[in-house]
C-alpha positions as CSV (number, residue, x, y, z in Angstrom):
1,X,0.0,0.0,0.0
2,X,3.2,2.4,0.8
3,X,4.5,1.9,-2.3
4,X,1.4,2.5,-4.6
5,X,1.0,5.4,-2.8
6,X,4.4,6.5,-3.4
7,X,4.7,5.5,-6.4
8,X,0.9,7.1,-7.7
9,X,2.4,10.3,-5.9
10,X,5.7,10.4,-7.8
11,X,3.7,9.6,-11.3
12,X,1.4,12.8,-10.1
13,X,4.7,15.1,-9.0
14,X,6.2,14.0,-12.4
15,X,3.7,15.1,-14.4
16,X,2.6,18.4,-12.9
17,X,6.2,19.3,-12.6
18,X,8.4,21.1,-15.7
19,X,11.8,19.4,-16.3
20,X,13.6,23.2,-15.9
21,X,11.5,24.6,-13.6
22,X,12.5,24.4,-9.5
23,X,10.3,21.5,-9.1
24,X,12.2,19.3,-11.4
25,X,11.3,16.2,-11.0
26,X,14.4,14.1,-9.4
27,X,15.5,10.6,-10.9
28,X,14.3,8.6,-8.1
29,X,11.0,10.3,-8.8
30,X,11.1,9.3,-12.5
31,X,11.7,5.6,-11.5
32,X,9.1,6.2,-8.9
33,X,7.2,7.1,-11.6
34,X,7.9,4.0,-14.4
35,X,7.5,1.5,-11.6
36,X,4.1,3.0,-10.8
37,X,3.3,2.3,-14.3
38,X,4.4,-1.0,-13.8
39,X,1.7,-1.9,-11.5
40,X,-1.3,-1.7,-14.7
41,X,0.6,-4.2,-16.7
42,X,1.1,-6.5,-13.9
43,X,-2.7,-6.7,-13.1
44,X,-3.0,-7.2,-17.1
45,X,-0.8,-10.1,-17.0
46,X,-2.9,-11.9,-14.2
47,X,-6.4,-10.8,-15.3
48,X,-6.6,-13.0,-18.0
49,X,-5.6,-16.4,-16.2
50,X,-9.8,-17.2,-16.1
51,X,-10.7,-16.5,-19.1
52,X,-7.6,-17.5,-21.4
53,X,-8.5,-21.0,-21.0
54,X,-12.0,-21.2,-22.5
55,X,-11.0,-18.4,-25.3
56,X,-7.6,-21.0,-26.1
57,X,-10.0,-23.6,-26.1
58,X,-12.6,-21.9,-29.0
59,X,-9.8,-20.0,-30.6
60,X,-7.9,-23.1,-31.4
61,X,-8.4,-26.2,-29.8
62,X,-5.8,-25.7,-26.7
63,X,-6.2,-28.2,-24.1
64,X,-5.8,-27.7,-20.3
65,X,-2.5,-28.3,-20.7
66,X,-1.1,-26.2,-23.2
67,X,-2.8,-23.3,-21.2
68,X,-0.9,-24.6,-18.1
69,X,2.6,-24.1,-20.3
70,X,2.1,-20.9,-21.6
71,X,0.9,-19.6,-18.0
72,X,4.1,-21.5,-16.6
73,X,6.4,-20.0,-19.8
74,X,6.1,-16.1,-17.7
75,X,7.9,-17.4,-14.1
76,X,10.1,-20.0,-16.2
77,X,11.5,-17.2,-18.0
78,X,11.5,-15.0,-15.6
79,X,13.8,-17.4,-13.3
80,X,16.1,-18.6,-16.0
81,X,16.9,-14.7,-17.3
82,X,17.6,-13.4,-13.9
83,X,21.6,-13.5,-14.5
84,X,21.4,-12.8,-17.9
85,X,19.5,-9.5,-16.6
86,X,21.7,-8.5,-13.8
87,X,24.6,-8.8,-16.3
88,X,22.7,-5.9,-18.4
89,X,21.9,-4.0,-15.4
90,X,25.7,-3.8,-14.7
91,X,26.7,-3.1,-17.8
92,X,23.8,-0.4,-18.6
93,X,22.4,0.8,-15.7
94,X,18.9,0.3,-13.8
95,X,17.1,3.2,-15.6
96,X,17.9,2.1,-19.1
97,X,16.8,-1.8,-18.3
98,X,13.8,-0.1,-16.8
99,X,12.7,2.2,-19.5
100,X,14.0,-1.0,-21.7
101,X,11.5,-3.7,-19.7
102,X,8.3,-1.5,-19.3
103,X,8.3,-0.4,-23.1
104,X,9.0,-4.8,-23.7
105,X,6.5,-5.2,-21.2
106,X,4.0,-2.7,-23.0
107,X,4.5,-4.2,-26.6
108,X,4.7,-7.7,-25.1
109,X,1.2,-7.3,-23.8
110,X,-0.2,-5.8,-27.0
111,X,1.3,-8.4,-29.0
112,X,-0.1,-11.1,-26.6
113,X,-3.6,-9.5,-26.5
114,X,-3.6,-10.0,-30.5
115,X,-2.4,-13.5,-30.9
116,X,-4.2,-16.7,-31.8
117,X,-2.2,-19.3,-31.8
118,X,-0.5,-21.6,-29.2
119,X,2.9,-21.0,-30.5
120,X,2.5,-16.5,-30.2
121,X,0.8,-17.1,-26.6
122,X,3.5,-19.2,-25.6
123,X,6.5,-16.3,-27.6
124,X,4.6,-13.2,-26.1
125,X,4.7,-14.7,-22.6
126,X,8.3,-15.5,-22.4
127,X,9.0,-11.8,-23.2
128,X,6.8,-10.8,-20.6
129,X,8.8,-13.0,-17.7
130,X,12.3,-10.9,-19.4
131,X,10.7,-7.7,-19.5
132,X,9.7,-8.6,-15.8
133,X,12.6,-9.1,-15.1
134,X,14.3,-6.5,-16.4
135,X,11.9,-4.1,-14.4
136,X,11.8,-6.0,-11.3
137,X,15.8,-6.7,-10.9
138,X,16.6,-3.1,-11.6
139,X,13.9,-1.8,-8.7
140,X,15.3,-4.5,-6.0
């Protein structure tokens, strides 16, 4: 709850304030800010987990356990590209691989909202555990 707050207070503080004026808007505030927007995409990523089965099902013909893989592909992903990601953290910072994971996250999403096939869910969702990562390694 502390950190919605703060992090819906930053997104407001951001946005109201001019980047020359006195109330420039610090970087912690701008990743304040990012990570607030984070918190949309992460409900959008959940949301879907009861109705994806019976859409998979009449879009084309997925069974309960193909739904199970491509829900399990996210946190799979997500575990096996946590080195990977610190290694790009060092090497370019937490604000780029922030900026980098919410815009992978955002296009990730889109993409995974307009598939129809097994094969695309299964694709979009493994970006989504990256981009996650990306996001979530840099904050912690």
């Amino acid at each position: 709850n502390f950190l919605l707050h703060a992090g819906l207070k930053s997104c407001l503080q951001v946005a109201s304030s001019r980047a020359d004026g006195p109330l420039a808007p610090s970087t912690g505030q701008y990743h304040l800010a990012l990570c607030g927007a984070l918190l949309p995409h992460s409900v959008d990523i959940r949301i879907d987990v009861p109705f994806f089965q019976t859409y998979a099902a009449r879009a084309c013909g997925a069974s309960e356990v193909m739904v199970g893989l491509v829900f399990a592909a996210l946190p799979l992903a997500s575990c096996l590209a946590s080195f990977p990601i610190g290694k790009m953290i060092a090497n370019f910072g937490c604000s780029t691989c922030i900026t980098a994971g919410l815009l992978l996250l955002t296009f990730s999403a889109a993409a995974f909202g307009m598939s129809r096939t097994i094969s695309s869910w299964l694709c979009w969702r493994v970006v989504q555990g990256v981009a996650s990562t990306a996001v979530l390694n840099s904050i912690t």
